[in-house]
N, C-alpha and C positions, 0 to 999 in steps of 0.2 A: 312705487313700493320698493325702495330700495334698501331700505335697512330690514333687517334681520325681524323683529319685533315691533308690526305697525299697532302704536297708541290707540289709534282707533278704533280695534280689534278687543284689544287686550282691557280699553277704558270700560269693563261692564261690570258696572254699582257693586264696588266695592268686593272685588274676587275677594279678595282674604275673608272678610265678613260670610260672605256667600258660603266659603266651602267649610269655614267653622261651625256654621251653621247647621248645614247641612249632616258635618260628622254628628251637629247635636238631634240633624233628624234621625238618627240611627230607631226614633223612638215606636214606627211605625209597625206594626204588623197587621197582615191584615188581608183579604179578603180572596179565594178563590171563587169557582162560582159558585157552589153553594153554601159558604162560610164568609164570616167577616172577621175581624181583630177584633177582640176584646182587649180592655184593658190590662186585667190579668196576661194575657198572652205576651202584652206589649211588655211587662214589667220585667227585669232582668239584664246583665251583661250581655253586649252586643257587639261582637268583633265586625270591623269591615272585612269582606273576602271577595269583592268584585265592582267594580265600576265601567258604566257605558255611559259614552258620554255622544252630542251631535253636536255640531255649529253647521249651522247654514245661515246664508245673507240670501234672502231672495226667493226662498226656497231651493234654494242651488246649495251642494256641498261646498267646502273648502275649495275641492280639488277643480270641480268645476268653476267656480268662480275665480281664483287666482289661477298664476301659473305652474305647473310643480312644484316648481322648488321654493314659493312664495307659499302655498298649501301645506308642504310637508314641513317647513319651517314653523308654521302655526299649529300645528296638528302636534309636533315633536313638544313644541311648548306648551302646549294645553295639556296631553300629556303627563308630561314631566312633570308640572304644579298639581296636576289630583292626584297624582305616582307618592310625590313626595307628602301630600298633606294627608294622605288615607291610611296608606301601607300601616298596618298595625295600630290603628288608632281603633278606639272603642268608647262606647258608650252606656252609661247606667240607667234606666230609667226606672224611678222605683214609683210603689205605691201611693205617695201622697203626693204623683204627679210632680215632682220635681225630676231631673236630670241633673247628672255629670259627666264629661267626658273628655279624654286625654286626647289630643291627636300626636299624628308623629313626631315629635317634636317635644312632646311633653310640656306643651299646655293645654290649662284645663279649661273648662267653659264650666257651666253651668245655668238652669233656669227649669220653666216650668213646661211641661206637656198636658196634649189632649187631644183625644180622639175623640173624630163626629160620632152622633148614636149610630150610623151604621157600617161602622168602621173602614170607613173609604177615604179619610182626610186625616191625618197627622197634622197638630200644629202644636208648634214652641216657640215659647219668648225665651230669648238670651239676656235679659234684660234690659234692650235697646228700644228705639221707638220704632222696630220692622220686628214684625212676625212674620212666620215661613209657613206653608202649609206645604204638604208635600201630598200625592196620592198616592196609595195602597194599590201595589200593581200586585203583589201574591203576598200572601202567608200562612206559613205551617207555625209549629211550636218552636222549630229549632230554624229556621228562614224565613227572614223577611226583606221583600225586595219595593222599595219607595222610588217613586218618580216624582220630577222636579224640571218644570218648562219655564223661559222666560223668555221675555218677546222685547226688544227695546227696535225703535223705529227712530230715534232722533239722529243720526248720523246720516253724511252720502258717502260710503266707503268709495265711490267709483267716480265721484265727482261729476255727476250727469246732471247735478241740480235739483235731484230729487231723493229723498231721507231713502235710506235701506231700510228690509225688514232682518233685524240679526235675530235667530233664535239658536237658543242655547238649551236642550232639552239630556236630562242623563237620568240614568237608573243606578241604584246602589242598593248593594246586596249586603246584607248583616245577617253572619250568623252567630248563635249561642253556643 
């Protein structure tokens, strides 16, 4: 692991897709315990104001499985790319189930949305052949907080001859 930015790492299905995507899940609101997202609730402008994000191979954090400064090297850069593609970006999602949204950078996206009947699954097409579903970790009127996990096992980041499990799991907070 000598360079700064191992490929390996950073190769997962298409980050730029992934996190446009995801600005376009802005669409979720949705469920405490005895409340779920309605559509109505989902509909409206929706700013990013927070992102949590995990990587672990293995069930081991970053820090644990690299060395520090191989860790914080990856941790700074994964960072850095949700930093720069969220910070102020938003999203529309109106009534006849389409969306729009700008991210940092000022491009737009756009497609359709929809939530399951008991408001715990957000899904949107950006017009691609992948749809995203995200889940409904909480929602009020004025916040709404989605979660989004992915598991790829095709790699050996460690070279022992046997595939990793990398998971990539984060939370993003939208409010009105």
């Amino acid at each position: 692991m000598n360079s700064l930015i191992n490929p390996k790492i950073i190769n997962m299905k298409n980050l730029k897709l992934l996190l446009l995507l995801v600005i376009s899940a802005f669409l979720f609101q949705a469920c405490s315990d005895d409340e779920t997202a309605r559509e109505g609730d989902v509909e409206g402008t929706w700013d990013v104001t927070g992102l949590n994000f995990d990587i672990t191979i293995n069930g081991e954090s970053l820090s644990s499985y690299f060395t520090e400064d191989e860790a914080a090297s990856y941790e700074s850069f994964f960072t850095a790319s949700f930093e720069e593609s969220f910070e102020g970006a938003s999203i529309e999602f109106k009534s006849d189930g389409t969306y729009s949204s700008t991210d940092t950078d000022g491009t737009q996206g756009s497609g359709t949305w929809s939530l399951n009947s008991d408001g715990t699954k957000l899904t949107f097409d950006g017009g691609s052949a992948d749809e995203f579903s995200f889940d409904v970790m909480t929602s009020t009127k004025s916040s709404l907080v989605l979660g989004y996990s992915e598991t790829d096992s095709s790699m050996d980041y460690d070279d022992d001859g046997v595939n990793d499990e990398l998971k990539f799991t984060f939370d993003l907070t939208l409010s009105k």
